[in-house]
VEXVO-297913 format. One record per residue (C-alpha): x, y, z; residue number from 1. Coordinates in steps of 0.25 Angstrom, whole numbers, plus 5000, padded with zeros to 4 digits. Example, Ala and Ser with C-alpha at 12.3 -4.5 7.8 and 13.67 -1.06 7.14 Angstrom:
// residues 2
5049,4982,5031,1
5055,4996,5029,2
END
This chain:
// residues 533
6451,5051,6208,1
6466,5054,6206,2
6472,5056,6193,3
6488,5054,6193,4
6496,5057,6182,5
6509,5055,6178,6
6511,5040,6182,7
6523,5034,6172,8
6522,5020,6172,9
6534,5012,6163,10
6530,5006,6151,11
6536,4995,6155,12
6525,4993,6166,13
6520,4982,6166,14
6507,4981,6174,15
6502,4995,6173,16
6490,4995,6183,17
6499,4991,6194,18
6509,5000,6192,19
6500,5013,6191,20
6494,5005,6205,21
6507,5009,6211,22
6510,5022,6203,23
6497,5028,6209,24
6499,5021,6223,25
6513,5028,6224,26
6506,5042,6219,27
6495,5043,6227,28
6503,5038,6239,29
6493,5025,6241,30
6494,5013,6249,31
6486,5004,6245,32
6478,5000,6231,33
6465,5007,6235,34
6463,5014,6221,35
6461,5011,6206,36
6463,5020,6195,37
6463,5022,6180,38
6471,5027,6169,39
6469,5040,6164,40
6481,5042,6154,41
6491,5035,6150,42
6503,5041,6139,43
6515,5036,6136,44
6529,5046,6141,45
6540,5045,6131,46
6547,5059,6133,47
6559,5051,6140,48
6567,5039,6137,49
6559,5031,6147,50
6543,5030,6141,51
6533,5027,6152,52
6516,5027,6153,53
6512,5038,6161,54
6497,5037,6167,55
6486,5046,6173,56
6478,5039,6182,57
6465,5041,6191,58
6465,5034,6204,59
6452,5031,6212,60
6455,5029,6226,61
6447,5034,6239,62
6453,5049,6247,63
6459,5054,6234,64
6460,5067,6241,65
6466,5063,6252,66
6477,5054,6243,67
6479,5067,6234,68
6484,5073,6247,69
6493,5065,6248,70
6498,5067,6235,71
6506,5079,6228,72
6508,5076,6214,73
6503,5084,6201,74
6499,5072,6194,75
6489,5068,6203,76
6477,5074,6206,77
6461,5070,6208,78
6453,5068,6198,79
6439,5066,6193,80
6432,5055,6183,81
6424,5063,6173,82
6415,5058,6161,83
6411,5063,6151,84
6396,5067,6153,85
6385,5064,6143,86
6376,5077,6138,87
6361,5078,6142,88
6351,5075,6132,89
6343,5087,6126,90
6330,5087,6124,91
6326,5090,6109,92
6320,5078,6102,93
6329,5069,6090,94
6318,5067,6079,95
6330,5057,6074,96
6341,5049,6078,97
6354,5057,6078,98
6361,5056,6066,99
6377,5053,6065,100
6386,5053,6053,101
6400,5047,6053,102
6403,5036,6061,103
6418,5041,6066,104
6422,5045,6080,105
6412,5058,6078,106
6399,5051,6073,107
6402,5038,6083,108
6404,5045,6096,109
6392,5053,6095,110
6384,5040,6089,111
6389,5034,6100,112
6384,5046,6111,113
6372,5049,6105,114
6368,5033,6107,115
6373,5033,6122,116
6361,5046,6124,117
6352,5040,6115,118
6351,5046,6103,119
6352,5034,6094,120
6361,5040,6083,121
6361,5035,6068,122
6375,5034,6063,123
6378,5035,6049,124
6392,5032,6043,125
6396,5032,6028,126
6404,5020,6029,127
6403,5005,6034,128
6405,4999,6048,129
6418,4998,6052,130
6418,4984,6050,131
6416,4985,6036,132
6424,4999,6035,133
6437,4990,6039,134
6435,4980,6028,135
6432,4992,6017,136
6442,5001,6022,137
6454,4989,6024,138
6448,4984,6007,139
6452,4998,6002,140
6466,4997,6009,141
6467,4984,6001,142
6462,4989,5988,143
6461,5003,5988,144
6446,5002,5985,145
6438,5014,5992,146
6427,5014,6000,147
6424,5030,5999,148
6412,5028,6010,149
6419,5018,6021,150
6434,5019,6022,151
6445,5023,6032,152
6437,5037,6032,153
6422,5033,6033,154
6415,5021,6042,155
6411,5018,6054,156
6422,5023,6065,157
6426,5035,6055,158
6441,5038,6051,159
6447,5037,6062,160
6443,5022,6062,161
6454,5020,6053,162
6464,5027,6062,163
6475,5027,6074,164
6462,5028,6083,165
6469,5040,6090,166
6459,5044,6102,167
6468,5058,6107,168
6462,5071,6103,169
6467,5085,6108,170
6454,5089,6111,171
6452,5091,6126,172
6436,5090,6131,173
6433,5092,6144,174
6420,5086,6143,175
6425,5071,6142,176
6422,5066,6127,177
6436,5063,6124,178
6434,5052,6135,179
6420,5048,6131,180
6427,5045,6118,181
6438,5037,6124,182
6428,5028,6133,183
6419,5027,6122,184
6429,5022,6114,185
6434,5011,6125,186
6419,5008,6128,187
6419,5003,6113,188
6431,4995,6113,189
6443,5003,6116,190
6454,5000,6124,191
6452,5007,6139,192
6466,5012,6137,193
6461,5025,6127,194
6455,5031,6140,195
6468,5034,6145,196
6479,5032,6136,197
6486,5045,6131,198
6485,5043,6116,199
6473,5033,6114,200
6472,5026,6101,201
6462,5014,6097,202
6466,5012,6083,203
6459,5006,6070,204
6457,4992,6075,205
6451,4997,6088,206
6442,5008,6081,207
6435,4999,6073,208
6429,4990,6085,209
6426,5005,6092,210
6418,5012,6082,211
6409,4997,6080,212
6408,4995,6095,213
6403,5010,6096,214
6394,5010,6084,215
6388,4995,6091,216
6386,5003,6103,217
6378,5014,6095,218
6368,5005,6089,219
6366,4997,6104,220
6362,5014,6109,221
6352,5013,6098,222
6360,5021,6086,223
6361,5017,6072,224
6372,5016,6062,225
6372,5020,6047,226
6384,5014,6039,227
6387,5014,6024,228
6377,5028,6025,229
6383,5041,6019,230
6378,5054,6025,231
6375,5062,6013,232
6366,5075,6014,233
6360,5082,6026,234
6346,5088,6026,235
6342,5099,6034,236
6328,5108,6036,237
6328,5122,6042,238
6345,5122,6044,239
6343,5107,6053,240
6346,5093,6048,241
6336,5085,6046,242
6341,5072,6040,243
6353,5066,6030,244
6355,5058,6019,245
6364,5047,6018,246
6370,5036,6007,247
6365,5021,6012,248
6367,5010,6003,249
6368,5018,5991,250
6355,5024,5993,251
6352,5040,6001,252
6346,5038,6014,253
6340,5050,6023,254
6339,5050,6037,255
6331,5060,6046,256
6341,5067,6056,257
6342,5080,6066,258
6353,5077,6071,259
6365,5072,6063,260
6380,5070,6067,261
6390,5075,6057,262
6400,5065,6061,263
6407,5065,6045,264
6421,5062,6045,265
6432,5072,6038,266
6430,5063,6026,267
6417,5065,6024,268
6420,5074,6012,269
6407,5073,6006,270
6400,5076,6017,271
6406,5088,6018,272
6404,5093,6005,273
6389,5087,6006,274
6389,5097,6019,275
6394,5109,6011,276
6384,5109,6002,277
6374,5108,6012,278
6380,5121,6018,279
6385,5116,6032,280
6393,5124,6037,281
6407,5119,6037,282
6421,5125,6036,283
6433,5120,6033,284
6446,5120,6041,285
6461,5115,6042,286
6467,5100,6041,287
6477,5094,6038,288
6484,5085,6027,289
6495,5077,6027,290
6503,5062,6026,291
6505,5050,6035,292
6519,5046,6039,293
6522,5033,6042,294
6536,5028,6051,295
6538,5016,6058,296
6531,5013,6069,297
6545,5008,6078,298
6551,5021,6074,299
6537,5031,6079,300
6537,5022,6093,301
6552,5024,6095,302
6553,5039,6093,303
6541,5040,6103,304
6545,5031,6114,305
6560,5026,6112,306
6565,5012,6114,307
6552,5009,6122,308
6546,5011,6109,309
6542,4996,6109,310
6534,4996,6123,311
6524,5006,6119,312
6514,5008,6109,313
6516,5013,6095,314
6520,5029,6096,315
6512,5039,6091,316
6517,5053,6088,317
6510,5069,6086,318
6520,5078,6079,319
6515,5093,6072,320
6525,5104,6067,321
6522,5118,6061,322
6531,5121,6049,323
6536,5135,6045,324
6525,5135,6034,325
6514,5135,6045,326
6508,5120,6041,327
6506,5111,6053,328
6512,5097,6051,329
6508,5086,6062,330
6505,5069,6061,331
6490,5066,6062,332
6484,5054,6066,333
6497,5046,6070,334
6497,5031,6069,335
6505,5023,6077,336
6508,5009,6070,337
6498,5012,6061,338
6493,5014,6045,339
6492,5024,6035,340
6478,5022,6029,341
6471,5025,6016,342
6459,5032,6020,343
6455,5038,6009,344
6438,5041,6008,345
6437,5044,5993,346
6440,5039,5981,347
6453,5044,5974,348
6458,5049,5986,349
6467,5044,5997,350
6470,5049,6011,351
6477,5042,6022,352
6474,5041,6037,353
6483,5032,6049,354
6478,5022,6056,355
6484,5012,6069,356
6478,4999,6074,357
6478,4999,6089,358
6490,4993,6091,359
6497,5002,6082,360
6507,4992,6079,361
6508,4994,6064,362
6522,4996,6059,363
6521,5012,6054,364
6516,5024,6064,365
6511,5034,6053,366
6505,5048,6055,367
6500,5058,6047,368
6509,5071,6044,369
6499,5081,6041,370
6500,5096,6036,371
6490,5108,6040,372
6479,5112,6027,373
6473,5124,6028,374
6463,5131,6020,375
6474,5138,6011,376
6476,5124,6007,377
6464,5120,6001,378
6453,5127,5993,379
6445,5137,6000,380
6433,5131,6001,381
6425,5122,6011,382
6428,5110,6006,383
6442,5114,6001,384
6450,5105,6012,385
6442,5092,6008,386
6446,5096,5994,387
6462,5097,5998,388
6461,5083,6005,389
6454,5077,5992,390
6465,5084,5982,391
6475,5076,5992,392
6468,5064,5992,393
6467,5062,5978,394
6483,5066,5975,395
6486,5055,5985,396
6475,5045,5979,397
6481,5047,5965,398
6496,5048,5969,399
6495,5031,5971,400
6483,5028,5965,401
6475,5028,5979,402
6487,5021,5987,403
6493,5028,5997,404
6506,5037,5992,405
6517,5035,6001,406
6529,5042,6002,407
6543,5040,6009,408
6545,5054,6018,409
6560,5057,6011,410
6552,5055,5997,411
6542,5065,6004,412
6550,5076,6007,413
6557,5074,5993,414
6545,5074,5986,415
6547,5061,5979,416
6539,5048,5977,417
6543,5037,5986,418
6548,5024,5979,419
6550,5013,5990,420
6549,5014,6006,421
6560,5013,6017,422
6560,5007,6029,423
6545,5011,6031,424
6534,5005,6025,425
6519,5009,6024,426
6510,5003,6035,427
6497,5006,6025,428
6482,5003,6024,429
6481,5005,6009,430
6489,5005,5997,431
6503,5013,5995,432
6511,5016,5985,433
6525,5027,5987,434
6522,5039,5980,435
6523,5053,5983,436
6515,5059,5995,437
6520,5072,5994,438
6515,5076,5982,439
6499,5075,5987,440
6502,5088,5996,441
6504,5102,5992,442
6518,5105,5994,443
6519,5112,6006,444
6510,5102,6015,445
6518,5092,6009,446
6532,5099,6012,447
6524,5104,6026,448
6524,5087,6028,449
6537,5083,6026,450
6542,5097,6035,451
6533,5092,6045,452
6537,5077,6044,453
6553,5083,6046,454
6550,5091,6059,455
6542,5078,6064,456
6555,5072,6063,457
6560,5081,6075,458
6550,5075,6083,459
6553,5061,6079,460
6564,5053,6074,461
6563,5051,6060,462
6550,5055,6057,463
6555,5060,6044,464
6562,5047,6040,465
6564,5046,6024,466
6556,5034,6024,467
6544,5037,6032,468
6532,5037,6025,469
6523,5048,6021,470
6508,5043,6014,471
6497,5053,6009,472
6488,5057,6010,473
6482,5063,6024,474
6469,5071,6023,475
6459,5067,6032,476
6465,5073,6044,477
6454,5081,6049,478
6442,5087,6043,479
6444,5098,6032,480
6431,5104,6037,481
6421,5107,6049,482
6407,5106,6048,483
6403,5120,6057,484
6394,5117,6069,485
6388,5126,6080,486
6390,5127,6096,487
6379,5114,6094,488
6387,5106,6086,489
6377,5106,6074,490
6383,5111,6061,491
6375,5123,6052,492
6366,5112,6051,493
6357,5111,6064,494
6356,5095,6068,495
6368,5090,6061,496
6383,5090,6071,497
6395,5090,6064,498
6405,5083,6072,499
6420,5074,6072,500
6432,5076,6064,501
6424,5079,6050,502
6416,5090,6057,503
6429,5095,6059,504
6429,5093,6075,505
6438,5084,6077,506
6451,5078,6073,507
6453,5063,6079,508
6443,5051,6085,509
6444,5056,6098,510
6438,5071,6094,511
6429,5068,6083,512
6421,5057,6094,513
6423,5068,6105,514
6416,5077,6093,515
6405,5068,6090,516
6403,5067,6106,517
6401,5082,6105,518
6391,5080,6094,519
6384,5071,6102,520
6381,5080,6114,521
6377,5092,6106,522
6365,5081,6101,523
6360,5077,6114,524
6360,5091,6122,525
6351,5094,6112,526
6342,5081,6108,527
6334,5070,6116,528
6341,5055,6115,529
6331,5047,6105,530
6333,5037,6116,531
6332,5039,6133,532
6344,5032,6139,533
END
């Protein structure tokens, strides 16, 4: 094939296959329509006034050498169609069915691996079916009634369930998983337009449909699903696992395993401290706090793209500073048109996420501003960062009674409670009430915050505008912790694999499912699929 990049395309255009028809024609110096092709990439250029689409394409067409030849330009080039390739199967016997726990990105890609070799995985999740999960989680927005085992955080599909969807990651794998997670996801549902897309996204509504279609095609490949079932304990003989025990329906279960996922989630808090006192090895590491900010949605799209603002999609953006008192300030998790989201997990706390539908057509863009913690900041102890996120969660649950504080950015920087809104008004999943956000944080993230939110300002218009809102509390940026794991993937504990964001491996859907396929073929070098397919 021949790859060529760099074809710009108006965003005025019309019929896009014919005119990237004609775009290649005139590259590759053709005379007739002997070829087809594919996108490979597509972003958006908006360094200029006039915005265009620019593509990458592979073009199939007989004597590729030949045409090449004929061709001098950088952008084009041959190229080859690689796939990621499946493992070899080992050969030690599985006296039980694999055992996965955590239904998010982690748990679910290697569920959904291990069933395509044929080993027949039993998933347990703590929380309900997504289904089921939409109607709890949507009743606690309405009535601030909390359902500590299936919320925004826990249930089928994970966190990031409840999210923009983002589907980039920085992590570069020459070995093709990002792509198997990308057709995975388009064979359950998505849009084909995630393969190639710069910046692909599928959004909450879209999530929810992918995680059941996935778990549907689990259960067809002979695995089995746990829901409303609590991991709570491990057991071990001679330094390997040999089974758990979990919560169903009220009553302790246990369940014979030598092979178990650890697929938790970083709000799995009390699994952690279940882990600690078992002795895995675990240690903790740096995160990041923070608040969401949210700005009209009209005024995001304009400062990216300009008066064609209106003919694209909602804008996202990615801004990080480093201030003279050495914190890191930087957005997380960027919502175009989206929410600000209770997603708090346990009772007398409260900690916020974002969250788009796939049209991201909501009238706010938020994102989360957060600062850099380290482990001066908290207690020097293993758990001491789950402790810090607690201590933050509780000042915001009690500053409005379990509503969401809200603050006006003038009032923030003042430090002073916020008495009625300006222009912008909350786009919300959950109850809000003005109050005063600084006050959760010590003083010098808080101030780190607003310096940060000043120097974003530079970047784009406005940012800092007196009535932008600021909402607390962000906590659950990544995992304070990582469970330790050897060159094998198995943690101090032979059999049982750590793996996905709250392992501590990953940070995002894309990464923690690229993890979970790690996980999966460190299982099948080394053991026999249950069942030949």
């Amino acid at each position: 094939m021949i790859r060529i990049n760099q074809i710009k395309l108006s965003i005025d255009e019309k019929n896009t296959e014919l005119a990237l028809k004609k775009k290649i024609k005139k590259k590759l110096r053709l005379k007739d329509d002997n070829f087809s092709f594919v996108i490979r990439k597509k972003s958006i250029d908006a360094r200029k006034n006039e915005v265009n689409f620019i593509y990458s394409v592979d073009v199939k067409i007989p004597e590729e050498n030949k045409i090449l030849k004929k061709v001098n330009d950088n952008n084009i080039m041959l190229t080859y169609d690689k796939k990621y390739e499946f493992p070899k199967c080992g050969s030690k016997k599985l006296d039980h069915n694999p055992v996965v726990i955590g239904s998010g990105p982690a748990g679910l890609f290697c569920a959904y691996m291990l069933a395509k070799m044929g080993y027949e995985p039993v998933v347990l999740e703590r929380g309900e079916k997504v289904d089921n999960r939409i109607k709890t989680t949507n009743n606690f927005f309405e009535t601030g009634i909390l359902n500590e085992e299936s919320n925004v955080q826990f249930g089928e599909g994970g966190a990031g369930t409840f999210s923009d969807g983002k589907l980039n990651t920085l992590v570069k794998d020459k070995f093709l998983r990002n792509r198997l997670v990308l057709e995975t996801f388009k064979d359950n549902g998505a849009k084909e337009e995630i393969l190639y897309i710069n910046k692909p996204h599928l959004g909450t509504d879209k999530l929810c449909e992918i995680v059941k279609n996935m778990r549907n095609e689990i259960i067809n490949m002979g695995g089995k699903f746990y829901f409303n079932s609590k991991f709570i304990d491990i057991c071990s003989k001679d330094g390997s696992i040999t089974g758990i025990k979990y919560i169903e329906n009220n009553e302790e279960m246990y369940m014979d395993c030598n092979v178990l996922v650890l697929a938790i989630g970083h709000s799995a808090r009390d699994t952690f401290s279940m882990l600690n006192d078992k002795k895995i090895l675990m240690e903790s590491k740096d995160f990041a706090v923070g608040i969401r900010i949210e700005h009209p949605r009209e005024m995001i799209d304009k400062s990216q793209f300009g008066s064609c603002y209106d003919k694209l999609p909602a804008a996202d953006y990615k801004l990080a500073t480093k201030l003279p008192n050495g914190r890191n300030v930087y957005t997380f998790c960027m919502c175009p048109g989206g929410y600000v989201v209770n997603s708090s997990s346990e009772k007398n706390h409260l900690a916020i996420n974002g969250m788009s539908y796939s049209k991201r057509d909501g009238k706010n863009s938020n994102s989360a501003i957060i600062c850099n913690v380290t482990k001066k900041d908290f207690s020097d102890n293993l758990l001491g960062g789950l402790e810090l996120q607690r201590k933050l969660e509780k000042k915001a649950y009690e500053m409005c009674n379990g509503k969401i504080p809200v603050q006006l950015f003038f009032d923030y920087k003042n430090n002073i409670s916020s008495k009625c809104f300006g222009e912008v008004t909350p786009s919300m999943k959950g109850a809000y009430e003005l109050s005063n956000v600084r006050k959760i944080f010590p003083e010098e993230i808080a101030k780190s915050i607003a310096d940060g939110i000043d120097v974003f300002a530079g970047k784009i218009k406005d940012y800092n505008r007196n009535d932008a809102l600021i909402s607390g509390v962000e906590t659950r940026t990544s995992s304070p912790l990582r469970i330790i794991r050897d060159e094998n993937f198995e943690s101090s504990i032979k059999g049982m694999y750590p793996c996905g964001e709250g392992a501590g491996y990953a940070g995002g859907i894309t990464s923690a499912a690229m993890d979970g396929i790690k996980v999966f073929e460190a299982i099948v070098k080394k053991y026999a699929p249950i069942r030949h397919i």
